[in-house]
Every structure is written in structure tokens, then in C-alpha cells.
N, C-alpha and C positions, 0 to 999 in steps of 0.2 A: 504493500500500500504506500502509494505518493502521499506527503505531509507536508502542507504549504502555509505560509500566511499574507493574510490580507488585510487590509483595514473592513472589507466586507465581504463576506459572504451570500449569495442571492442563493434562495433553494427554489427553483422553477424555471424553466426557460421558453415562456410564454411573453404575449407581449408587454406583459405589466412587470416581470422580471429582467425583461433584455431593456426594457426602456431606462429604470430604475438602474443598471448594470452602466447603461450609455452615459447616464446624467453624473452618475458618481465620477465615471472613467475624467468625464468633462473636466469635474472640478477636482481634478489630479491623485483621485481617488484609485488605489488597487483595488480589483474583485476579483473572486472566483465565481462562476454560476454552474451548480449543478443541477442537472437535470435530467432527471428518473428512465423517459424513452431515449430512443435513438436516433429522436431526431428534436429540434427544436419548433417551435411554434405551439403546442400546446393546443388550445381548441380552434385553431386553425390549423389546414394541412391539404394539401392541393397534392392531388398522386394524379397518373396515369390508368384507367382502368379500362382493361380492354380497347385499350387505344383512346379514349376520350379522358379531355383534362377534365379532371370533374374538384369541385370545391368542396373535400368533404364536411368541413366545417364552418365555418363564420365566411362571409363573404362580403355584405354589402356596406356602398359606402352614404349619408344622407346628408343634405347641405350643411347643417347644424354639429357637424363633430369635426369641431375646430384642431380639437387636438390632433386627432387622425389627419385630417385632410392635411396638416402640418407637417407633421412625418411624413406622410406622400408626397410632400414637392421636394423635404431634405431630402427621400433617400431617390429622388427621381424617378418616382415610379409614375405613370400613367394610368387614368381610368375611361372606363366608356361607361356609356347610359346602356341599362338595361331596356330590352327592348319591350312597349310598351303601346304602339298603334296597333288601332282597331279598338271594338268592344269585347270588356268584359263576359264574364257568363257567372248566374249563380242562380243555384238547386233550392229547389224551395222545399216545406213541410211533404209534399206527396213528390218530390223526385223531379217536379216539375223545372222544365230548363229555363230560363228567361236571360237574355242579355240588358246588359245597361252602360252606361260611361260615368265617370264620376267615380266618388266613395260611398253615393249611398245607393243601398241594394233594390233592389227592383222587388219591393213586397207594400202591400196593398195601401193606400194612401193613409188611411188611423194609425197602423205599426213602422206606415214612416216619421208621422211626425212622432212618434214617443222615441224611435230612435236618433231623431234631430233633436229632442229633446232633454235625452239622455246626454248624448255625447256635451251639450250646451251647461249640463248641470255638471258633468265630469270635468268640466273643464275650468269651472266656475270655482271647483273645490281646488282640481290642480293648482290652480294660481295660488290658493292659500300656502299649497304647500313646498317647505324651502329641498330639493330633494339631497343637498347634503346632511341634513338634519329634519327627517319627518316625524320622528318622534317628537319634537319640538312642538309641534302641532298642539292651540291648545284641545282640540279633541283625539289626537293621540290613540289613547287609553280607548277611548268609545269605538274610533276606526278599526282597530286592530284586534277587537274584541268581538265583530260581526264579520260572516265571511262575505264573499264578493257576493255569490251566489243568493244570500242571503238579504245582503244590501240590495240590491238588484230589485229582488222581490216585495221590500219597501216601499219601491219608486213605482214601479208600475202590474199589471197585469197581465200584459201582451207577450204571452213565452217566445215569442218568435223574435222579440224585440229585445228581451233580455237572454236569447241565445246567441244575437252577433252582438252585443255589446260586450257578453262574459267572452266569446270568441276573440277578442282583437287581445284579452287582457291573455287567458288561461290557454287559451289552444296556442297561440299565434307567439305569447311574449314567454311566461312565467311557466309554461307547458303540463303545469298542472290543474285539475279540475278544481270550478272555482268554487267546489266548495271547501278545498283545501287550503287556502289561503285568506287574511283579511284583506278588507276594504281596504286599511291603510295601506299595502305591501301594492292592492291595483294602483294607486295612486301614484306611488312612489313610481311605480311602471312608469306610468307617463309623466308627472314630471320630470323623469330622467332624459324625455323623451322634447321635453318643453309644453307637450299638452298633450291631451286625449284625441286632439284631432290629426295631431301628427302621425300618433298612431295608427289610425285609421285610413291614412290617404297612404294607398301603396307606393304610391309617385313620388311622395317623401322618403317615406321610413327604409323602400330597397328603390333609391336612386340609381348608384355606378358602385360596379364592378374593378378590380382591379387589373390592369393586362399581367398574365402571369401567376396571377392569385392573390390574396390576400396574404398567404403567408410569404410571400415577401419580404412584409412589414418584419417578421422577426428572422426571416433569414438575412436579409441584409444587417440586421443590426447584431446578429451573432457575430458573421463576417468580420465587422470592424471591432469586434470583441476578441476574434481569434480564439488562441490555444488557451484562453482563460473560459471560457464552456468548455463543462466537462459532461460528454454524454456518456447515457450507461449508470450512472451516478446516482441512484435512489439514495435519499439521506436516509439512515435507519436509526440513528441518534443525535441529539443537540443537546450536548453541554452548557448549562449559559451558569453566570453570575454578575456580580456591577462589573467585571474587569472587561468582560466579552465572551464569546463565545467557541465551541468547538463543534464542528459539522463532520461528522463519520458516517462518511457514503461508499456505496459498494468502489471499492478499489480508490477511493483518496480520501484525503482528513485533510479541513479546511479547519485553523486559527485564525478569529477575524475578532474585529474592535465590536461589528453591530454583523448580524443576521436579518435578510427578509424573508418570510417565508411567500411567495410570489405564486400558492399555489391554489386549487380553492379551496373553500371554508371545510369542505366534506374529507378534502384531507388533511388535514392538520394533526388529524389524532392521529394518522399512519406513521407517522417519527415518534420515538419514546424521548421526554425530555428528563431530564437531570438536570437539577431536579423537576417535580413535576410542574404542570402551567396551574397558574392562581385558581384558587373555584371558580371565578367569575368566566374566566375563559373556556374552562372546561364544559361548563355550564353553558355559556351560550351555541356551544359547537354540536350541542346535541338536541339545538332549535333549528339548526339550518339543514336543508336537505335538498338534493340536487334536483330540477326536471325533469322530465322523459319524453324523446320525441324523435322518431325516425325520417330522418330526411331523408328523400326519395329522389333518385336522379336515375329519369329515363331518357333515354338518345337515341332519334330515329332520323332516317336517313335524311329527310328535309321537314324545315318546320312547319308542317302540313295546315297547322292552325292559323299561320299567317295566311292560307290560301283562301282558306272561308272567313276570313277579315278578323278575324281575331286576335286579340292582344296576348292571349295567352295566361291573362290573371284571373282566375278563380275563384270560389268563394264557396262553401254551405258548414254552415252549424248542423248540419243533419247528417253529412256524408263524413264516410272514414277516413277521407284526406279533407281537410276542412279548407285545406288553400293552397293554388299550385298557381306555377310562375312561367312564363319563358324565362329558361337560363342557359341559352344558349352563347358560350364560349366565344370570345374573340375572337375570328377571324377561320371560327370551325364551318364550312358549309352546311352540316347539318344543324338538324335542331336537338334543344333538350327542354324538357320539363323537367322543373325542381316540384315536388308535394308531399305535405309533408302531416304524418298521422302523429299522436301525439295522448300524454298520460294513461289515461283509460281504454282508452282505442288502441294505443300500442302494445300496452299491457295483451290485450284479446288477442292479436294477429302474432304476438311469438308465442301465443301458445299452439300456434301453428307450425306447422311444417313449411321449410323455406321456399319450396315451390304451393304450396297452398297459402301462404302469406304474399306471394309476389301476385297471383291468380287476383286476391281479393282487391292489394291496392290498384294492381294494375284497371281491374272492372272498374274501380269508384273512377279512377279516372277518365275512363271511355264512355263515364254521364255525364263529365264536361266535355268532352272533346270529341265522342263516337269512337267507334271499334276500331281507328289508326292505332290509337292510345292501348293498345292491349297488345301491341307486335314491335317495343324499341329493339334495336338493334343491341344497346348495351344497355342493363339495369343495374345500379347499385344500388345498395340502403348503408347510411351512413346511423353507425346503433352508437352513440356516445355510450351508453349504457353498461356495455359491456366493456368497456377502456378502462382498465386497473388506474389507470393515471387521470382519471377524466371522474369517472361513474354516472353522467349525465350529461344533459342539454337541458337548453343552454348555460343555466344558470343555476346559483344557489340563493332558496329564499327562504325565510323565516317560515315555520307555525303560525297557526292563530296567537296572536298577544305577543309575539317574537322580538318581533321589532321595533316597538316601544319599549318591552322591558328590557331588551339587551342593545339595540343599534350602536348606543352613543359606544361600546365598549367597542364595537364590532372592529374596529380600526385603531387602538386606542393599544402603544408597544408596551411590550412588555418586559424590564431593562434592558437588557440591549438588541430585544426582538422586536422587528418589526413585521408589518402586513400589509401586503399590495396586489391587491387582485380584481378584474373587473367587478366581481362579484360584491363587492367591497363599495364602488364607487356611488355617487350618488347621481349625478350625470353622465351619463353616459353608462348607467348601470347594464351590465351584462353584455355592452358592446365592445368592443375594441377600442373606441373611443375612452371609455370608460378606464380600460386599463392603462391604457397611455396616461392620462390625469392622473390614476393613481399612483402610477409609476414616478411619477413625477415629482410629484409630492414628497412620497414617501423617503424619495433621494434628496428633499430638499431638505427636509425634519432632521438627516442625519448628518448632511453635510453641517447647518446650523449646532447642532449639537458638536460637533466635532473643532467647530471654531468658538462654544461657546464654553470650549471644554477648558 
């Protein structure tokens, strides 16, 4: 075993670890970053399959993530717009198809206005809330206390209207059912997002694409990090006290002044510390729990959907893919659909057989698009769920009552540990964006400590 030292140790080499790694390096800082798989990027990761680039992770870029879009022009990278002319399509209560343009769905004129009315009251509370601090909130305690689901069914009657409003939050963001999370954590959603409506308009929230992929973003920044990423390197112990820290990972031992742990919430009890973390930490980490949502990437020989005028974007709270995309590849002549099944629904189709789970998603999607959509040429399913290093999608959220009783700790070091992960962030939460800010941050807390030492 190699034994180094550094002024810092980063454990994750994701993008909220390689940023934190870059900002330190800036301000003349040694790191080491280890980083558990074999490759870097974390829940981003861009492969080849079966000959199609496919995005198996995080992908998209939307006006509003300053921080990303930032990193994009330093590290030179280029984006295109996702492709988006034509209409819409979306499945109603009995299967029925209807097209529209716009954000709001094509359902009967009384369950549109409760849904324009909805998203108008969503947005009204958004604004209250600050999304680096929603526990802040003076009703807090009350939001976090009622589930989404539940909320939902306060404001109105109309199920149809509180199944794509719970849909943009539980299926689409937070990927679990909304009656497992509260109000306040939907909220957080979208303020992280700057409103409810942002969420809702596809044209915002999946703008552009990266050429190359998203992971990019942390491939390039390992690059300029060099031989100081160390892959292969699961941490399996962390030594700390006021002096600093020790990182013993498969094949090297990192000595450092501070530690980040850069990974998410749901791992953090995978490393055994010496001594142990405070109750309060321990305590919160068994409020957080990961996502679940299989992202579907089908690729067929031309994007057939553009031919009958469609845009390729998607929509039903009733079907098993609840929302598909064109995501068709840079400069690929063929076409791809991205759709994507999620919590409850995901749950059901892996208790399937993998030719009887691809049967099922494949059918939901030839009710948007007809019987072309059941013959792609390449099919993956991207299962975060099963990734030792990952255990879900997207994101990690809070319990009912989680996030008021524990948030303000959630980011909050612990002597000379620190934490940075999208997961973590308050804007730009569970995005890339998100990680980047945190990352940032988190290297500036230390640098500060370091001169204030």
C-alpha cells in the first residue's frame, strides 16, 4: 500500500468532488481524490453500447445553472439544443392519445384550470421559500409533516389534476411516490429549480445537451488533476481528530489536514470512522434515502417520430413510462428515445424477467409513438439501483419530517470533515449544477479555515 500526504483528501470523484479537488488545487492546495469505481464521473457516464453513444446518467443542461454553464465555456466544451419541433403527445385516464404544444396537457377545460391553478399556488409558496435553507421556513415543521400526495389532496378534487402535478415532482424529479415524501422536500424541488413552472416546461428544465456527454465535465477536470485521482480506491476507513485526518483505501493511505467526503448521503455509512460520527450525523443519514428510476434508451434507425410531426416529448401519469424524450445524439443519423419508469413502476417490471420487462416498457411506449417504438435497433436500461457506488436515481431525499428536523446539519463539517454533494445542494439540488456550487463552496470553507488557521 502507497502512503501519501496532502493538505486534502477528496473521497468521491464525481462532479462535486473533482470541482472541490480543482478549486483547492487553484489556491495552491495538495489533494489526493479517491475514488471507489474505475472510472470517474460518478452519476454521470457516457459509454458506447452497441454502437450508440448513449448518456447513461445525468445529461441535461437549462438556462438557469450558472454554475455548470460556467465550467462549460472553462473547460471548452460545446452544447446543442435538444430536439424539440413539432407536437407533443399525452395519454389520458382510458389510454386515450391526444396531442398539444405548450406545458399544459390536453385534458378537459375544469382539470385544466385546477392544474393552472395549482402550478400558480406552487409557485406562490416557492417564492417563500429560501432553497439553501427551507427548513427556515416559518411553516417548516407543518410542510414537512404532510406528504405531497396528501397536500395535493387538500387543494383540490380533480385526480387527474393532482396526478401530473404529483408527476412533474415524484415521477419526473424526486422518483419516488409522492406519498413518500413531504410537501416541504416538493418544494425544495422546485425552488432549487427557481419555480414550479420551471419544472414543468420541458423546454426549460432539458434545454442542451453536451457534444461528447456530460461527463466531460468530470473527465476533463480529473485530467488537469492527473496522477493525484486515484481509481480502484474505495475508502474503507477514516481516521479523523482536531489534527486531521487518515483515508485507508483499497491499495493507498491518504494523510490530509481536512477530508471531503464528495459522495452521496446513502453512502457515508459505507466507511467505518475512528472514531465514530456524532449522533446527530448518524442520525440524520438514516432519514435520507436514495430514488429509483430506470432510464430507458431506445435507438432506431431514423427518428420516425419526427416524420408524423412530432416533437418526440411525452407525457401520462397513467402509463408505465410516465415521460419520454427525443434524445437523439449529436451528429448520430439515427434516432433515440430516452423514457423513463420510475419508484413503484420500477419496482413491478424487475420483478420481471429482462426480456419481459423490455416487452412491457417497450408496448407503453408504442401508445405514444405506435408499433415503430417496439423494434429499436439498440435498447438499454440505465438501473442506478443496482450500482454499489451509486444505489439510486437521481437523488437522495429526506423522510417525512427529515428535512426540517435534520437539513441545517445536513452540510454542517465535522472537525476536519467535510461534505459536498449535489445531493446536499440547495440550488441546483440533485443537478450537476448543484454539485458544482457545492463543490465550490465547500473548497472555499476550507481554504478560509486554512488561512484563518
Amino acid at each position: 500500500m502507497s502512503r501519501i500526504e496532502r493538505d486534502v483528501v477528496v473521497i468521491g470523484a464525481g462532479a462535486s468532488g473533482l470541482t472541490a479537488a480543482t478549486e483547492l488545487a487553484k489556491a495552491g492546495l495538495s489533494v489526493a481524490v479517491l475514488e471507489a469505481r474505475d472510472r470517474v464521473g460518478g452519476r454521470l457516464w457516457t459509454d458506447d453500447i452497441d454502437g450508440a453513444t448513449l448518456e447513461i446518467g445525468g445529461q441535461w443542461v437549462s438556462p438557469d445553472q450558472d454554475a455548470l454553464i460556467g465550467t462549460l465555456e472553462e473547460l471548452g466544451l460545446e452544447t446543442y439544443s435538444r430536439y424539440r419541433d413539432g407536437i407533443n403527445i399525452y395519454l389520458g385516464a382510458n389510454g386515450e392519445r391526444r396531442t398539444f404544444e405548450g406545458d399544459i396537457f390536453p385534458v378537459a377545460p375544469s382539470t385544466e384550470k385546477v392544474i393552472v391553478e395549482l402550478i400558480e399556488r406552487m409557485d406562490a409558496l416557492v417564492a417563500e421559500i429560501d432553497p439553501e435553507r427551507p427548513w427556515a421556513h416559518p411553516r417548516a415543521k407543518e410542510l414537512d409533516e404532510i406528504s405531497f400526495r396528501r397536500w395535493l389532496e387538500t387543494q383540490t378534487d380533480d385526480e387527474e389534476a393532482r396526478k401530473n402535478i404529483g408527476m412533474f415532482i415524484a415521477g419526473a424529479m424526486l422518483t419516488k411516490p409522492a406519498h413518500a415524501f413531504s410537501a416541504l422536500q416538493a418544494l425544495l424541488m422546485a425552488a432549487s429549480a427557481g419555480s414550479f413552472s420551471n419544472l414543468v416546461d420541458a423546454d426549460f428544465i432539458l434545454d442542451k445537451r453536451v457534444k461528447g456527454g456530460l461527463q466531460q465535465v468530470p473527465l476533463l477536470l480529473a485530467e488537469r488533476l492527473g496522477d493525484d485521482v486515484h481509481l480502484n480506491a474505495p475508502v474503507r476507513t477514516l481516521r479523523w481528530d482536531e489534527t486531521g485526518v487518515t483515508a485507508v483505501a483499497d491499495g493507498v493511505e491518504v494523510r490530509a489536514r481536512f477530508a471531503i467526503l464528495a459522495v452521496p448521503p446513502v453512502l457515508i455509512s459505507r466507511i467505518s470512522y475512528e472514531p465514530p460520527l456524532p449522533r446527530r450525523q448518524q442520525q440524520l443519514h438514516q432519514h435520507l434515502s436514495m430514488g429509483f428510476v430506470i432510464k430507458v434508451h431506445a435507438v432506431y434507425e431514423t427518428p420516425f417520430w419526427r416524420d408524423l410531426g412530432y416533437s418526440g416529448t411525452a407525457f401520462s401519469p397513467y402509463e408505465l413510462v410516465h415521460e419520454a424524450y427525443d434524445n437523439s445524439y449529436h451528429g448520430d443519423p439515427r434516432g433515440t428515445l430516452v423514457g423513463f419508469v420510475s419508484d413503484e413502476a420500477a419496482d413491478g417490471v424487475f420483478a420481471l424477467s429482462p426480456e419481459e420487462r423490455r416487452a412491457r416498457i417497450l408496448e407503453s411506449l408504442s401508445h405514444y409513438y405506435g408499433e415503430q417504438a417496439l423494434t429499436p435497433v439498440v435498447y438499454y436500461e440505465s438501473d442506478w439501483g443496482s450500482e454499489e457506488w451509486t444505489r439510486g436515481a437521481y437523488a437522495a431525499s429526506f423522510d417525512m419530517g427529515g428535512l426540517a428536523r435534520y437539513g441545517a446539519d445536513l452540510r454542517k463539517p465535522v472537525g476536519p470533515i467535510h461534505f459536498s454533494c449535489s445531493d446536499m445542494a440547495g440550488k441546483g439540488y440533485q443537478h450537476v449544477d448543484g454539485a458544482i456550487r457545492v463543490g465550490r463552496e465547500t473548497a472555499a470553507g476550507i481554504v478560509s479555515a486554512l488561512v484563518a488557521a
